[in-house]
C-alpha positions as CSV (number, residue, x, y, z in Angstrom):
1,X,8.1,-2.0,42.6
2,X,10.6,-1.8,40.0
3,X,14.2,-2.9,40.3
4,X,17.5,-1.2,38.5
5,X,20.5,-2.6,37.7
6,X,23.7,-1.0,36.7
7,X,25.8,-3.2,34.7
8,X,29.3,-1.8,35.4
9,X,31.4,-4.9,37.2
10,X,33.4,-7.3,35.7
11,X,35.0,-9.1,38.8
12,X,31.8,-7.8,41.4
13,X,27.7,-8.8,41.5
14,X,26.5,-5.5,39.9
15,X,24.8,-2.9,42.1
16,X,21.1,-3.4,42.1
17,X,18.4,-0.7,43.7
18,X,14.6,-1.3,44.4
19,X,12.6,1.7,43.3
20,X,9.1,1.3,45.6
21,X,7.7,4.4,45.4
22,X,5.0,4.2,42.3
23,X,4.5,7.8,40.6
24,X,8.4,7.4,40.3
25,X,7.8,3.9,38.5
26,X,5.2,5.0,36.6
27,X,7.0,8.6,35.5
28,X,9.9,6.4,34.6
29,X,7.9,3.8,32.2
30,X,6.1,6.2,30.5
31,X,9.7,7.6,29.8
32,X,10.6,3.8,28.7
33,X,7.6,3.6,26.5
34,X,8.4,7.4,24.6
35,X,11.8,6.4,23.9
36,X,11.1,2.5,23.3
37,X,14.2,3.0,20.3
38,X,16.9,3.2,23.2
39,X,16.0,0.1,24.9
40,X,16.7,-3.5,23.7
41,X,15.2,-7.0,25.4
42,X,19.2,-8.0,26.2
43,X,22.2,-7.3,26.6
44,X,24.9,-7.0,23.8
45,X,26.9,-9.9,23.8
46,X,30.0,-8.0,22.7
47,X,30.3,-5.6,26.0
48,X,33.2,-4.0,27.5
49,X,34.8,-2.6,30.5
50,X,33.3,-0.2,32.3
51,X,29.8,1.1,32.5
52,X,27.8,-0.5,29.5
53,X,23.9,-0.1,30.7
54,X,21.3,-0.6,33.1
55,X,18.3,-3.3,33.4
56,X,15.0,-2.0,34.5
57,X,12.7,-5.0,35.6
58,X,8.9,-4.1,36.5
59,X,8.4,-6.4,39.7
60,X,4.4,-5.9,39.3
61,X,2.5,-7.5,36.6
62,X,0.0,-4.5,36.9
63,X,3.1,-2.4,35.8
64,X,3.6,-4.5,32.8
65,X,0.0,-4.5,31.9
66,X,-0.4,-0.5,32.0
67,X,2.4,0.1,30.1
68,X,2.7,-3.2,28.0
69,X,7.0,-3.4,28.8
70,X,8.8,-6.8,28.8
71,X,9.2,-8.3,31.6
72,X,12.6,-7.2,31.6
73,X,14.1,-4.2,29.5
74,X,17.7,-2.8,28.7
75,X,19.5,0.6,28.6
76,X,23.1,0.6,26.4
77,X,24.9,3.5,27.6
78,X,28.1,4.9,26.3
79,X,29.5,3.4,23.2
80,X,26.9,1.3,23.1
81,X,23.7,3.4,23.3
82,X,21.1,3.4,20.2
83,X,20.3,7.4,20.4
84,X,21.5,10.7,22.2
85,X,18.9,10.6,25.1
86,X,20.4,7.4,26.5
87,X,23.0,9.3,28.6
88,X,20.5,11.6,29.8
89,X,17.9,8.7,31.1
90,X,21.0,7.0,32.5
91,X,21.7,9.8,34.8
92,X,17.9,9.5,35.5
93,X,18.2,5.7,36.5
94,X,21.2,6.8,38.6
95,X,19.3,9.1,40.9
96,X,16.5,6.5,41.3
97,X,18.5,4.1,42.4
98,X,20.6,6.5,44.8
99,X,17.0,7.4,46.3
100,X,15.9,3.9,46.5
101,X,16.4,0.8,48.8
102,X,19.5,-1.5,47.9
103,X,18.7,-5.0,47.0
104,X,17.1,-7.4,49.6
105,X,19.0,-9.3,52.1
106,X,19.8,-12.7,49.9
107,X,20.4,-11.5,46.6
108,X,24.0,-11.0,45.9
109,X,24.4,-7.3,44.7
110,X,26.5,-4.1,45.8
111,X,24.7,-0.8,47.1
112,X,25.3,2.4,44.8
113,X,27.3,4.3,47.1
114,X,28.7,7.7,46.6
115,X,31.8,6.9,44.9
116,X,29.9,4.6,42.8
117,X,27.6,6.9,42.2
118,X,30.3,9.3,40.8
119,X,31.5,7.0,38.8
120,X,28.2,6.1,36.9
121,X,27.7,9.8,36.6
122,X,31.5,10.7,35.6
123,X,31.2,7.7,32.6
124,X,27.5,9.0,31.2
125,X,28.8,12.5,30.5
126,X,32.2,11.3,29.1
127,X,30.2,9.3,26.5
128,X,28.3,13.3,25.8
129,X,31.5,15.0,25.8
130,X,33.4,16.4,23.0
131,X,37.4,17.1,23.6
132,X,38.4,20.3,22.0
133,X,41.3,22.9,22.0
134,X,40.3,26.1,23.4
135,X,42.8,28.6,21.6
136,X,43.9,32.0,22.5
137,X,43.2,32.7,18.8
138,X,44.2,36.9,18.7
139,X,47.5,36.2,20.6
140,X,48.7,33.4,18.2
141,X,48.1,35.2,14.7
142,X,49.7,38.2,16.4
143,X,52.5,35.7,17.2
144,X,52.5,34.5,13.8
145,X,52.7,37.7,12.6
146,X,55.3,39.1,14.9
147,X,57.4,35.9,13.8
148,X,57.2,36.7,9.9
149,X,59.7,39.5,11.1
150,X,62.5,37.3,11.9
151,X,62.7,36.8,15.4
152,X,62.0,40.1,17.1
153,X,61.8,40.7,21.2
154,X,58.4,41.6,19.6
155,X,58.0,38.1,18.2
156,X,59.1,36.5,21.4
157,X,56.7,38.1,23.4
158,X,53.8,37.5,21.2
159,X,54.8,33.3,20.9
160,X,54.4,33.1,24.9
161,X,51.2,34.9,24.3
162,X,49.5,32.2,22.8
163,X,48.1,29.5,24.4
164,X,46.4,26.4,23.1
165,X,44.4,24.6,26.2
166,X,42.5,21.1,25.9
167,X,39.1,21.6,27.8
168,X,35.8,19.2,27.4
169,X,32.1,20.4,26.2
170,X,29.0,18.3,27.4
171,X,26.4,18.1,25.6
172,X,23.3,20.1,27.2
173,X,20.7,18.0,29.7
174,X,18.8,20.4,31.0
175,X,16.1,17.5,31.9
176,X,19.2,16.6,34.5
177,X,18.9,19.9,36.4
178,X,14.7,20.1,35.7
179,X,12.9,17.2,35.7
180,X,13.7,16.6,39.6
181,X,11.9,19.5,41.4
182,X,14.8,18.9,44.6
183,X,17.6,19.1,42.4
184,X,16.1,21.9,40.3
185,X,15.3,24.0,43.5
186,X,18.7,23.3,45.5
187,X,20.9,23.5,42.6
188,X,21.9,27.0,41.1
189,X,24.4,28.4,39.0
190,X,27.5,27.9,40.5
191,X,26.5,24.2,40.2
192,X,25.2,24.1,36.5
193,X,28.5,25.7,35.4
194,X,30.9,23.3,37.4
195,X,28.5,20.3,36.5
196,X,28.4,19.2,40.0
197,X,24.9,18.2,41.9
198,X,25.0,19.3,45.6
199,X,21.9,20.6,46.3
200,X,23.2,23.2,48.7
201,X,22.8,26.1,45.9
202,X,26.7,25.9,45.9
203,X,28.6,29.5,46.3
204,X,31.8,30.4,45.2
205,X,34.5,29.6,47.6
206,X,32.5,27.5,50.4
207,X,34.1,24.6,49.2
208,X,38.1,26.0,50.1
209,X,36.9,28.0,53.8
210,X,37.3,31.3,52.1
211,X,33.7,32.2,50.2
212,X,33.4,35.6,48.7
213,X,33.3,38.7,51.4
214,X,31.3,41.1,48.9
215,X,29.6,40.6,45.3
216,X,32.0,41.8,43.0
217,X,34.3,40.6,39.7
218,X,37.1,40.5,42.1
219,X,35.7,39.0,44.6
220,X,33.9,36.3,42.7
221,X,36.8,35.6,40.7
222,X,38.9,35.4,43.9
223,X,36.9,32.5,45.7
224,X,35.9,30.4,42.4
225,X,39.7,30.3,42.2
226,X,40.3,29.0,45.8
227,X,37.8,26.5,44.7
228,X,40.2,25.5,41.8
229,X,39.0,27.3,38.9
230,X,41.9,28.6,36.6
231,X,41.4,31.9,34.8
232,X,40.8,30.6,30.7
233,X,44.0,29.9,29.2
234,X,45.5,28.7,32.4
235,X,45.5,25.5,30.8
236,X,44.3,22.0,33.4
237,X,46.1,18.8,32.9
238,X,44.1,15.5,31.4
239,X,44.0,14.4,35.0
240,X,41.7,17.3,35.5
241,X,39.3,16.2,33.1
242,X,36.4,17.3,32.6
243,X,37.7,21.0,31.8
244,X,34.8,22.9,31.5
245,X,34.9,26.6,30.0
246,X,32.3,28.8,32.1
247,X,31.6,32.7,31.8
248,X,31.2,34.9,35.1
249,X,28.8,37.7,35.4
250,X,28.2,40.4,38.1
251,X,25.0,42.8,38.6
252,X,26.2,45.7,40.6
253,X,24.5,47.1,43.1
254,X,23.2,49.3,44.8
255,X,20.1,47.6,45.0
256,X,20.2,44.6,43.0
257,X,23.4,42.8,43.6
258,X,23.9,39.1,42.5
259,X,26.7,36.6,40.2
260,X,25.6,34.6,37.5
261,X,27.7,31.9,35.7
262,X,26.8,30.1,32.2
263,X,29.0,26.8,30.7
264,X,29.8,25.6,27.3
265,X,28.1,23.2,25.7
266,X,29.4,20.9,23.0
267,X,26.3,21.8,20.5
268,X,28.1,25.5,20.4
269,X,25.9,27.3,22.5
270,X,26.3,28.2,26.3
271,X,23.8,26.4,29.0
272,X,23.0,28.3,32.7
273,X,20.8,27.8,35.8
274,X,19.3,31.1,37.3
275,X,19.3,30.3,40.7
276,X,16.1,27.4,41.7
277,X,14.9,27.9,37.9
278,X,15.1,25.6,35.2
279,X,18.5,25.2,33.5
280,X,18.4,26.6,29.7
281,X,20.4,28.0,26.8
282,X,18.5,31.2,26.2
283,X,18.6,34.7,26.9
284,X,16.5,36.9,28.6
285,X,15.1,38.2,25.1
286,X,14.8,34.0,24.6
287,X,17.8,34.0,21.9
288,X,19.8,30.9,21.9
289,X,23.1,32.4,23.8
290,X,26.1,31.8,21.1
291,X,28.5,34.5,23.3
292,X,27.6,34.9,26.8
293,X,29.6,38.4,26.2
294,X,26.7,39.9,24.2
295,X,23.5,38.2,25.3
296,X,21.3,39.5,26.7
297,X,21.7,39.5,30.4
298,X,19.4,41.8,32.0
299,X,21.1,43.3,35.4
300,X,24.2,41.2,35.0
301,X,26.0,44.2,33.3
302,X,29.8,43.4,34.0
303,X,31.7,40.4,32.6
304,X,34.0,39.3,34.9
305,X,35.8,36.6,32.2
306,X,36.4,33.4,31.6
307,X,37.3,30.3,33.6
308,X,38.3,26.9,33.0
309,X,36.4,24.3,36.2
310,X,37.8,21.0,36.5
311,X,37.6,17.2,38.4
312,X,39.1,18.5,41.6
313,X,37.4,21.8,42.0
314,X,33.9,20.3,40.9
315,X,34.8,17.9,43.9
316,X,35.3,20.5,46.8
317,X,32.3,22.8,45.9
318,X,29.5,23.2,48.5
């Protein structure tokens, strides 16, 4: 048995999970063992509000003796972690501990419940996001050129043109989406490019009771927007963070008719999820995809556009 704790609370006992199921312990330390550089014996003593890390505590010796770990081991997350991967085995401490038991009667500790849960989750990506501007860069130099001729109706029209919208970039985890053959089989996507876990292979306007009547651009487009999408440039307020930018696709039929979506990722290259198959960043000729316009994209022939996702819309999807 192994137990996890999340050390989040200031005021409340920290949520605690027993993990009892052993190819999960053992998959988990031998994880702990190839990334021993993350992990420290304690806690900082300088920590801070908010999520800061998790204990993992073998409660077998014969764990301990297998894979030689201290008795008791810690994860710094956020702006505290010692390396990159640290967000990515957070998120996989998170799901053990949603799948396991809560802590036994006596000891003083909250369950991870769902909103808990979201919160963990929410906190380990904001610590791999990047904030950027996302700007409509061919409508503002035409607007700057336009207003080098003093003020036109021209001019005018150009500067309303031009939009500068602040969106977030996580950094790609595809071992989030792969490692877990439920997730990786019940997640598609639809859920890869919102960033949102549901394992009901989410479709495009199930969340808002009007999904998609036919598989096409307009269509699509028409029920990720119920959902809450905005069309890119339709800028999302910070209380919609995170604002992800995505890229729709459409094969046409007859025969073969299907929607595909990718996401931006904060390394500059754009992440997807075809359908139950591992999440990745290549194309179907296995180029890293740098424009989701020009990759290679097999039967997905029309681009539908850009879209911005955000907190609320990630939210409603089913």
């Amino acid at each position: 048995m192994l137990r996890i704790t999340a050390d989040i609370f200031s005021g409340r006992p920290d949520p605690v999970s027993h993990i009892t199921d052993e190819n999960e312990v053992r998959a988990l330390l031998r994880e702990v063992e190839s990334n021993r550089n993350l992990f420290v014996a304690d806690a900082p003593a300088e920590g801070m509000l908010g999520a800061r890390g998790f204990w993992i505590e073998p409660l077998n010796d014969e764990f301990g003796a297998e894979f030689g770990t201290e008795p008791r081991m810690y994860l710094p997350v956020g702006a505290l972690a010692r390396g990159g991967r640290a967000a990515e085995i957070g998120e996989r401490l998170v799901t053990l501990m949603e799948r396991g038991d809560p802590a036994v009667a006596g000891e003083a500790a909250q369950p991870l419940d769902a909103p808990l849960r979201y919160y963990l989750v929410e906190q380990l990506a904001a610590s791999a996001r990047l904030t950027v501007s996302d700007r409509n860069a061919p409508a503002a130099e035409a607007a700057a050129e336009a207003e080098a001729e003093e003020g036109t109706e021209e001019a005018t029209e150009d500067a309303t043109a031009a939009v500068t919208c602040t969106i977030e970039l996580g950094a790609f985890n595809p071992a989030f989406w792969n490692n877990d053959s439920t997730v990786r089989l019940n997640n598609n996507c639809y859920n890869y490019a919102s960033n949102w876990r549901t394992n009901t292979f989410a479709q495009p306007g199930r969340g808002c009771g009007s999904m998609y009547k036919a598989i096409t651009a307009a269509e699509v487009s028409r029920a990720a927007l119920c959902d809450g999408m905005h069309r890119r440039f339709d800028c999302f307020p910070d209380t919609e963070k995170p604002r992800y930018l995505v890229a729709l696709v459409i094969a046409p039929g007859p025969g073969f008719v299907d929607f595909h979506w990718f996401r931006k990722q904060k390394e500059g290259f754009w992440g997807h999820k075809p359908g139950g198959t591992a999440a990745r960043n290549t194309d179907n000729s296995n180029n890293v995809i740098y424009n989701p316009e020009t990759a290679n994209r097999g039967p997905y022939t029309i681009f539908a556009g850009y879209f911005y996702g955000c907190n609320s819309q990630r939210q409603r999807i089913r």
